[in-house]
DRENVOKE-413765 format. One record per atom (N, C-alpha, C): residue number from 1; atom name; x, y, z. Coordinates in Angstrom, 3 decimals. Example, Ala and Ser with C-alpha at 12.3 -4.5 7.8 and 13.67 -1.06 7.14 Angstrom:
2
k  a  X  Y  Z
1  N  13.190  -5.690  7.800
1  CA  12.300  -4.500  7.800
1  C  13.200  -3.300  7.800
2  N  12.850  -2.250  7.080
2  CA  13.670  -1.060  7.140
2  C  12.900  0.030  7.870
END
This chain:
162
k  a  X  Y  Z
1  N  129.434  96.371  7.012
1  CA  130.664  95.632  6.855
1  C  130.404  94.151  7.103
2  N  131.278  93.614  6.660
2  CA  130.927  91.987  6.627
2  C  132.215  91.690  7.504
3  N  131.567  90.330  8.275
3  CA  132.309  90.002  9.273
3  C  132.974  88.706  8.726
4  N  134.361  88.258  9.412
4  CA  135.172  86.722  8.757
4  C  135.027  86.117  10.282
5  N  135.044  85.256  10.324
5  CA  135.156  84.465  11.913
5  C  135.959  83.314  11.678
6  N  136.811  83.072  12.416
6  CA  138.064  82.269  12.190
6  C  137.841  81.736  13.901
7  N  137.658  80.230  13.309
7  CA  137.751  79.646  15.146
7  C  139.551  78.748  15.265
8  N  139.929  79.167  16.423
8  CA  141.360  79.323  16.585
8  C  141.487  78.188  17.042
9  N  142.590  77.442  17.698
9  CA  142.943  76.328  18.278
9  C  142.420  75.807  19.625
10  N  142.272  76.662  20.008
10  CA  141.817  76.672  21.407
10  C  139.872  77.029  21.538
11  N  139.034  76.225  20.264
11  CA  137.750  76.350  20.263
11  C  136.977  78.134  20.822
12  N  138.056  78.878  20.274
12  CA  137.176  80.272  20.210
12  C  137.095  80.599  18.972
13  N  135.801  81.279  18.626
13  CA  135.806  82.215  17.558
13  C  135.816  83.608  17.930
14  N  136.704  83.677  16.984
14  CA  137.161  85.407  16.447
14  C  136.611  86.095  15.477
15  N  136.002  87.188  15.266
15  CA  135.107  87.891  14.048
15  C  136.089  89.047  14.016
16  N  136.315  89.112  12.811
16  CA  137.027  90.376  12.201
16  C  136.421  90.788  11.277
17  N  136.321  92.371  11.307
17  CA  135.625  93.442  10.630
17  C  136.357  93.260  9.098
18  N  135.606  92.981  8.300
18  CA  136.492  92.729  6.551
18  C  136.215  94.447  6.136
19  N  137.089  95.317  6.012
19  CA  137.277  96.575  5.406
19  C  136.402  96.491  4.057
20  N  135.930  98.078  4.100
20  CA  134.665  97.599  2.773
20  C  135.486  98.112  1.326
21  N  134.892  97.310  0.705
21  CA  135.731  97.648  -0.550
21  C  136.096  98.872  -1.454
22  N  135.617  99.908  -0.927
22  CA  135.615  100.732  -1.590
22  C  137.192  101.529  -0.787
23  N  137.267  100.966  0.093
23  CA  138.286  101.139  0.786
23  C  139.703  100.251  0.489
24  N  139.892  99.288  0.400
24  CA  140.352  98.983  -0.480
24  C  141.133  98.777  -1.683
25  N  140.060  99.301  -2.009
25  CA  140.219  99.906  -4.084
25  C  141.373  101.023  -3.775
26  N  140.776  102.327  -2.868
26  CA  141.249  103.267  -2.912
26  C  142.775  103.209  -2.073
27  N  143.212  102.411  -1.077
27  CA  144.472  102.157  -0.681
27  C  145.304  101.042  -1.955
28  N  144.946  100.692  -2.586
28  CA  145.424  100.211  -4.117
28  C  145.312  101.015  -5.040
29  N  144.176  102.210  -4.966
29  CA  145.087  103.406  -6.004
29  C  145.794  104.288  -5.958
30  N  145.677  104.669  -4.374
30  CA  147.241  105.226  -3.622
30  C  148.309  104.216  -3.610
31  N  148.391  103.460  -3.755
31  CA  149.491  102.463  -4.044
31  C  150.315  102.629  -5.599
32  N  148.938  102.253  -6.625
32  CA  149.470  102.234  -7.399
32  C  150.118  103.910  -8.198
33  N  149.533  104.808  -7.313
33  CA  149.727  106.133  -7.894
33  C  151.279  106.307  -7.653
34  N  151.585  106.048  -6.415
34  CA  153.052  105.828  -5.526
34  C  153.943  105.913  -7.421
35  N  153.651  104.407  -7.563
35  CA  154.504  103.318  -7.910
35  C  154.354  104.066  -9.191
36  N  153.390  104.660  -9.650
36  CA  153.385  105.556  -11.315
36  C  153.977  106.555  -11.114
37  N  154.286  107.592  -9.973
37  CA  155.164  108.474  -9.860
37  C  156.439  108.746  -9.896
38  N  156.797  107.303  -8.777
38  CA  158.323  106.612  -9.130
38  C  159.093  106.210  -10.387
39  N  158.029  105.406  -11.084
39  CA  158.386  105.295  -12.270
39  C  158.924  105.882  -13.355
40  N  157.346  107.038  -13.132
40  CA  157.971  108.321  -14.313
40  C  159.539  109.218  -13.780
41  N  159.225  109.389  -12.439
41  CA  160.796  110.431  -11.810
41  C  161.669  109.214  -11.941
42  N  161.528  107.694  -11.512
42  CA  162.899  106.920  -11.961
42  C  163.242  106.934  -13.679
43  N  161.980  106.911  -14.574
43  CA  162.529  107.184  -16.037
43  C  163.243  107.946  -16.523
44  N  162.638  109.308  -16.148
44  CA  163.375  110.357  -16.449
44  C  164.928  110.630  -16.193
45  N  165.206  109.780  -14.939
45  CA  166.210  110.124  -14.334
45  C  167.304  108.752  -15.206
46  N  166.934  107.697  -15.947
46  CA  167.286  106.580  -15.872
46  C  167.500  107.075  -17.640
47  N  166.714  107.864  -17.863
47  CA  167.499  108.307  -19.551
47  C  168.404  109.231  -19.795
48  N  168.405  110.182  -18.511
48  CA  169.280  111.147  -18.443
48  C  170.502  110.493  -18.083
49  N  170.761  109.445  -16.999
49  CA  172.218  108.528  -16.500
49  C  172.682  107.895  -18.084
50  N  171.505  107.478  -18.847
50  CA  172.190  106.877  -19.644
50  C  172.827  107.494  -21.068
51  N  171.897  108.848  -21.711
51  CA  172.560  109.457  -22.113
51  C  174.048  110.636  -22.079
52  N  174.525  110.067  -20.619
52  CA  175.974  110.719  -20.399
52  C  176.546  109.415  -20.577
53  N  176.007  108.473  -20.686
53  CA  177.442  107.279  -20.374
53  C  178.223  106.887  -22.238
54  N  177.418  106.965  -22.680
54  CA  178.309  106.887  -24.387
54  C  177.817  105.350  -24.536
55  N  177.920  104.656  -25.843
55  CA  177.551  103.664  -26.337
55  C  179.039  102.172  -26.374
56  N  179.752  102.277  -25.239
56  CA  180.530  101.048  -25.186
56  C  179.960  100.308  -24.573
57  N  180.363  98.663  -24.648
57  CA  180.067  97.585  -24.098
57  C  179.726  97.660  -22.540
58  N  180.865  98.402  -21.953
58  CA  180.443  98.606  -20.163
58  C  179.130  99.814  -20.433
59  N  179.206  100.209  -21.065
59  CA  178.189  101.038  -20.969
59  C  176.478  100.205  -20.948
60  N  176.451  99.466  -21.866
60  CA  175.296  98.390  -22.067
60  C  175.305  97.884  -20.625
61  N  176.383  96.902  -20.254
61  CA  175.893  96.677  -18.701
61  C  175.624  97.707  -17.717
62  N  176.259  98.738  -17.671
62  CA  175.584  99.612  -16.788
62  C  174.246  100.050  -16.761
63  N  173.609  100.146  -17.893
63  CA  172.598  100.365  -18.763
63  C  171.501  99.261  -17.999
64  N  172.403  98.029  -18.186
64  CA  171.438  96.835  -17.435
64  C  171.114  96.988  -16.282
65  N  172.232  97.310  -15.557
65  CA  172.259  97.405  -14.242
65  C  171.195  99.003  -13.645
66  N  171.719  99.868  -14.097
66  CA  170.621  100.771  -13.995
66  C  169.321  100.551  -14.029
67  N  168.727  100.042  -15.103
67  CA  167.627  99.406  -15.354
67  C  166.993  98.598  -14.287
68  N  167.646  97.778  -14.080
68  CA  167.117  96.804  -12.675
68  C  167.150  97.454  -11.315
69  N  167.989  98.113  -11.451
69  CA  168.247  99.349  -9.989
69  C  166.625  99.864  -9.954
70  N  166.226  100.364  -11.405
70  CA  164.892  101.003  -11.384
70  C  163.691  100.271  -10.861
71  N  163.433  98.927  -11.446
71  CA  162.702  98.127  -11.408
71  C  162.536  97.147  -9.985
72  N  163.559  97.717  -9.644
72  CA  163.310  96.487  -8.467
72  C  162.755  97.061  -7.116
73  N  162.799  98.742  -7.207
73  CA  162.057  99.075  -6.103
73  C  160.739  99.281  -6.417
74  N  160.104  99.102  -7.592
74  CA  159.202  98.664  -7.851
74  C  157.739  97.336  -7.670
75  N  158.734  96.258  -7.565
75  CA  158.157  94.994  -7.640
75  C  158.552  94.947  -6.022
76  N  159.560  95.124  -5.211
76  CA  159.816  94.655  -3.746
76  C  158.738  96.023  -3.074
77  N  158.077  97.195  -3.547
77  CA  157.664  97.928  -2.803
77  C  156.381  97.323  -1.755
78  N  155.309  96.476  -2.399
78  CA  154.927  95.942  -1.012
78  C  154.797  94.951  -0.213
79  N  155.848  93.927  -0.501
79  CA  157.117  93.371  0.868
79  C  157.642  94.133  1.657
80  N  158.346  94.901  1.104
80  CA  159.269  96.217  2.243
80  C  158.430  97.169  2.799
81  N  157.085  97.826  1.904
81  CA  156.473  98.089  2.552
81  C  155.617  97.359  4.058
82  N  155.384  96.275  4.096
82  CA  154.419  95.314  4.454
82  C  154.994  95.431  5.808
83  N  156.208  94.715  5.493
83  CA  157.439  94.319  6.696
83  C  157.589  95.103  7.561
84  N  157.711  96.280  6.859
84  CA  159.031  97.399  8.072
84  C  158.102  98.013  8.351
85  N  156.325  98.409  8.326
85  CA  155.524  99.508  8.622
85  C  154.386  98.310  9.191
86  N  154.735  97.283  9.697
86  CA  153.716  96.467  10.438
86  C  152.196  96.269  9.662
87  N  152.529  95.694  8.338
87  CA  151.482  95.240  7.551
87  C  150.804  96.443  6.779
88  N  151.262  97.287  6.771
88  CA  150.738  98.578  6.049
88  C  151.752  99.272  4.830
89  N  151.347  99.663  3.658
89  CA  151.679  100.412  3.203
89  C  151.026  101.707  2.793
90  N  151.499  102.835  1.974
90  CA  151.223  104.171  2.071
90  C  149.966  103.937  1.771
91  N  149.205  103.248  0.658
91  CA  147.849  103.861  0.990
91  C  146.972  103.018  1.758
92  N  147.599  101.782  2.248
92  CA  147.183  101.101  3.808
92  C  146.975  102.371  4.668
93  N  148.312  102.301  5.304
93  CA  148.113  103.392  6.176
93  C  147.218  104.747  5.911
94  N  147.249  105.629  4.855
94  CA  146.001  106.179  4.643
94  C  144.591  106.254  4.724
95  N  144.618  104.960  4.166
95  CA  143.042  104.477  4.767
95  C  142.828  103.892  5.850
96  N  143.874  103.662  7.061
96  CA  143.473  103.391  7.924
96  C  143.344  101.736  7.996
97  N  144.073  100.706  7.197
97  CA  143.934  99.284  6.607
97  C  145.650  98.658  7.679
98  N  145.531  97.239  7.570
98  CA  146.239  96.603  8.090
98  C  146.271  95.358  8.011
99  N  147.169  94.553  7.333
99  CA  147.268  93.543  7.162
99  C  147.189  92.798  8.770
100  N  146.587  91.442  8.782
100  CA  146.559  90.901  9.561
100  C  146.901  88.913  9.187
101  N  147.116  88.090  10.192
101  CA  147.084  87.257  10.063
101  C  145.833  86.490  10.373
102  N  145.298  84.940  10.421
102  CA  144.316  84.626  11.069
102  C  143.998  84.554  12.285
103  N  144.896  85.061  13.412
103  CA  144.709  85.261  14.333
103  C  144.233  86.477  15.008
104  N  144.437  87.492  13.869
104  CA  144.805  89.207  14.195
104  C  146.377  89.559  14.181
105  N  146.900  88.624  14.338
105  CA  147.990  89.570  14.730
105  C  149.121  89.685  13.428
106  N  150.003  89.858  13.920
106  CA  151.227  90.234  12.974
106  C  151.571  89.222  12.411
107  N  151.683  88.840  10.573
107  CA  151.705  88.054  9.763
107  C  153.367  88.071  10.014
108  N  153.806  86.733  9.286
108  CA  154.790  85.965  9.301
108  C  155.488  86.896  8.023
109  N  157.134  87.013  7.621
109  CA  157.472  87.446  7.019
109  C  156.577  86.347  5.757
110  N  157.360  85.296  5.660
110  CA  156.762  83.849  4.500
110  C  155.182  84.631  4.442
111  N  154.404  84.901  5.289
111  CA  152.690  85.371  4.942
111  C  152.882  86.540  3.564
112  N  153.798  87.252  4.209
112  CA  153.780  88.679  3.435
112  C  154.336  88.403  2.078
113  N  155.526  87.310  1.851
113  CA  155.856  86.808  0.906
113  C  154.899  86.113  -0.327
114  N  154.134  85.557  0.480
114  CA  153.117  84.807  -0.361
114  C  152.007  85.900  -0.604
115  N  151.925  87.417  -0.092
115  CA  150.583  88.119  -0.457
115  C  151.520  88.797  -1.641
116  N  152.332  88.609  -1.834
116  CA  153.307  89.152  -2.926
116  C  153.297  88.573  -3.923
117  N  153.498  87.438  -4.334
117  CA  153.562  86.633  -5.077
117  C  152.334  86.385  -5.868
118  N  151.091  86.646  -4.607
118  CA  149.514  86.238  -5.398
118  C  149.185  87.741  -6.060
119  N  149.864  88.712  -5.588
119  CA  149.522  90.006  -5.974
119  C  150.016  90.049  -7.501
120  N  150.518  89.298  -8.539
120  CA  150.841  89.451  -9.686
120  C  149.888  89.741  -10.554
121  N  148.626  89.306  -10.060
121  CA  146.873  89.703  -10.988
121  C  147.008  91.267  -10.602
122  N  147.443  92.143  -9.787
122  CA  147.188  93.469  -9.780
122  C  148.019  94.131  -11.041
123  N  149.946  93.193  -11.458
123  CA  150.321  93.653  -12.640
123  C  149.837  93.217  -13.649
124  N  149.052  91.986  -13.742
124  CA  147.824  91.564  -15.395
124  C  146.967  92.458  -15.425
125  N  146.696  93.191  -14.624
125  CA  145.341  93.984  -15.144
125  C  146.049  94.943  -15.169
126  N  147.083  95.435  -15.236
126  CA  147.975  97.364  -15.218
126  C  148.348  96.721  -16.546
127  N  149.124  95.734  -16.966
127  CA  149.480  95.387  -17.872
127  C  148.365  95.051  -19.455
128  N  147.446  94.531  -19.069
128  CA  146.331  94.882  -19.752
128  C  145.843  95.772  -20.507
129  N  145.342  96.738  -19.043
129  CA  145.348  98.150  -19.554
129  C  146.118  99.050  -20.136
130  N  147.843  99.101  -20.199
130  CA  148.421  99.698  -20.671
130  C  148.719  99.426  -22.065
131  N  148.831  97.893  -22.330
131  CA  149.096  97.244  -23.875
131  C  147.594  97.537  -24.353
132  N  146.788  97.663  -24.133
132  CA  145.511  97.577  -25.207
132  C  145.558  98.630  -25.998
133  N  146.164  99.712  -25.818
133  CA  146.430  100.979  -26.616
133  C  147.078  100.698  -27.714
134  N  147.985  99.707  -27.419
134  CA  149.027  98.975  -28.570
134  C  148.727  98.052  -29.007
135  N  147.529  97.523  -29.407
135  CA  147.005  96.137  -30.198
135  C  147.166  97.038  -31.469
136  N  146.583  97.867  -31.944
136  CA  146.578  98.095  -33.455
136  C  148.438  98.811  -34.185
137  N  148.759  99.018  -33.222
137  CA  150.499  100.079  -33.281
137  C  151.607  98.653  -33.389
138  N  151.304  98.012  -32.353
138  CA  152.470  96.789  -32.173
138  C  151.823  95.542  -32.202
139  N  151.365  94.665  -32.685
139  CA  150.165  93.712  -32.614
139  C  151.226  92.551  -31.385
140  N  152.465  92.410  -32.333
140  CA  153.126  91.587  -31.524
140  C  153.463  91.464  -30.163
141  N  154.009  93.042  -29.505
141  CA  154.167  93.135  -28.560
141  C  152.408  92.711  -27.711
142  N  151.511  93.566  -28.327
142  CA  150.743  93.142  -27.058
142  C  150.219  91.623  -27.079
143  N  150.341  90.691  -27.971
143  CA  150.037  89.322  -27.865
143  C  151.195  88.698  -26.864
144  N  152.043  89.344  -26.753
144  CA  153.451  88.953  -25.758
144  C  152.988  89.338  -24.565
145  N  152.647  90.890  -24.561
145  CA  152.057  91.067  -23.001
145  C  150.683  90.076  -22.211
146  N  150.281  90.076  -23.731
146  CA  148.559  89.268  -23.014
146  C  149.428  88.083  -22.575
147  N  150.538  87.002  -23.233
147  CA  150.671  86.103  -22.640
147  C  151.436  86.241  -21.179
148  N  151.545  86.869  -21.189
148  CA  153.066  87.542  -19.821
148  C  151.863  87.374  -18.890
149  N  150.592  88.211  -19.074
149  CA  149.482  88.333  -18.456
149  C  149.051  87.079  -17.965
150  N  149.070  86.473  -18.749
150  CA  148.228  85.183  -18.816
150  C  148.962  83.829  -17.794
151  N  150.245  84.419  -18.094
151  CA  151.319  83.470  -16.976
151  C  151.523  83.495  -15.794
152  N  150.874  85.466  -15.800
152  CA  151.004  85.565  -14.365
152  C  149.829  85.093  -13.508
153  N  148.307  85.370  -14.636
153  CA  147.292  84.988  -14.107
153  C  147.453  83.282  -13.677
154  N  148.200  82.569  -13.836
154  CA  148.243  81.084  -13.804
154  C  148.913  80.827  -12.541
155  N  150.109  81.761  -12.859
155  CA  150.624  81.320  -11.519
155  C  149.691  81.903  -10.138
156  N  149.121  82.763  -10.559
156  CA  148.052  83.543  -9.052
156  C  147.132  82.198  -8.862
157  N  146.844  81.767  -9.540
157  CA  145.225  80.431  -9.942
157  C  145.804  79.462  -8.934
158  N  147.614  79.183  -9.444
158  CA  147.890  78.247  -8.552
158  C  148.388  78.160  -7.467
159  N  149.131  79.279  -7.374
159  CA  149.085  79.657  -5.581
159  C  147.848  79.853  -4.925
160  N  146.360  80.081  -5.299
160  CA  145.221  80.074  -4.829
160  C  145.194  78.843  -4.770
161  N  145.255  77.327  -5.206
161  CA  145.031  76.749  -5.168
161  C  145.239  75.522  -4.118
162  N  146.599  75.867  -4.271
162  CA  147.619  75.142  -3.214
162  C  147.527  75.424  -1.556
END
């Protein structure tokens, strides 16, 4: 394992054990498995609500609103995860992983906010992978996704940057 050493305010250094990557990987594919499970049981469930509601105008907004109901426990899952389970989510905690700050200790809500925000390269590469099936079927759509991709990759570049 590779060590980080962070010297603190008070002229000590601190070495923290960096989790090996293979570890990692695998609490990000329990993550993302989570979030593909949800999806499919929120789909299913999100075509069935909508084929009882009938095709009027309130119906379209509900439609909207449903929709975002779906999606949003999606994208907030690891903030809320992060927050309320002390820097861990399900396949954190599985593997035994824990977010930390540079001190060790318990990151700032704003910390967890910003590992959120840089985490948008984990949806360019799901997004990637899922449109490439559709370059020859929809050409358009996936030149839309690559750029979606590409916006998100920019904004990650520049929150790294800053």
């Amino acid at each position: 394992m590779s060590l980080i050493r962070v010297s603190t305010s008070f002229n000590l250094e601190i070495d923290f054990e960096a989790p090996a990557f293979h570890r990692r990987l695998f609490a990000w594919a329990i993550d993302l498995t989570v979030l593909v499970f949800y999806m499919l049981i929120a789909n299913k469930l999100l075509s069935f609500l909508q084929g009882t509601m009938g095709r009027s105008d309130d119906a379209a907004y509900n439609n909207w609103a449903l929709g975002l109901a779906v999606l949003l426990p999606f994208f907030l899952y690891h903030p809320v995860c992060e927050i309320s389970m002390n820097g861990r989510s399900i396949g954190k905690r599985l593997m035994n992983l824990q977010v930390v700050n540079e001190n060790g200790g318990k990151p700032a809500i704003s910390q967890y906010i910003i590992r959120w925000l840089i985490r948008t390269s984990d949806y360019t590469v799901l997004i990637i992978i899922v449109y490439s099936g559709y370059l020859a079927v929809y050409p358009t759509q996936f030149v839309s996704a690559i750029g979606g991709s590409l916006l998100l990759l920019l904004a990650d570049i520049i929150l790294v940057n800053s």
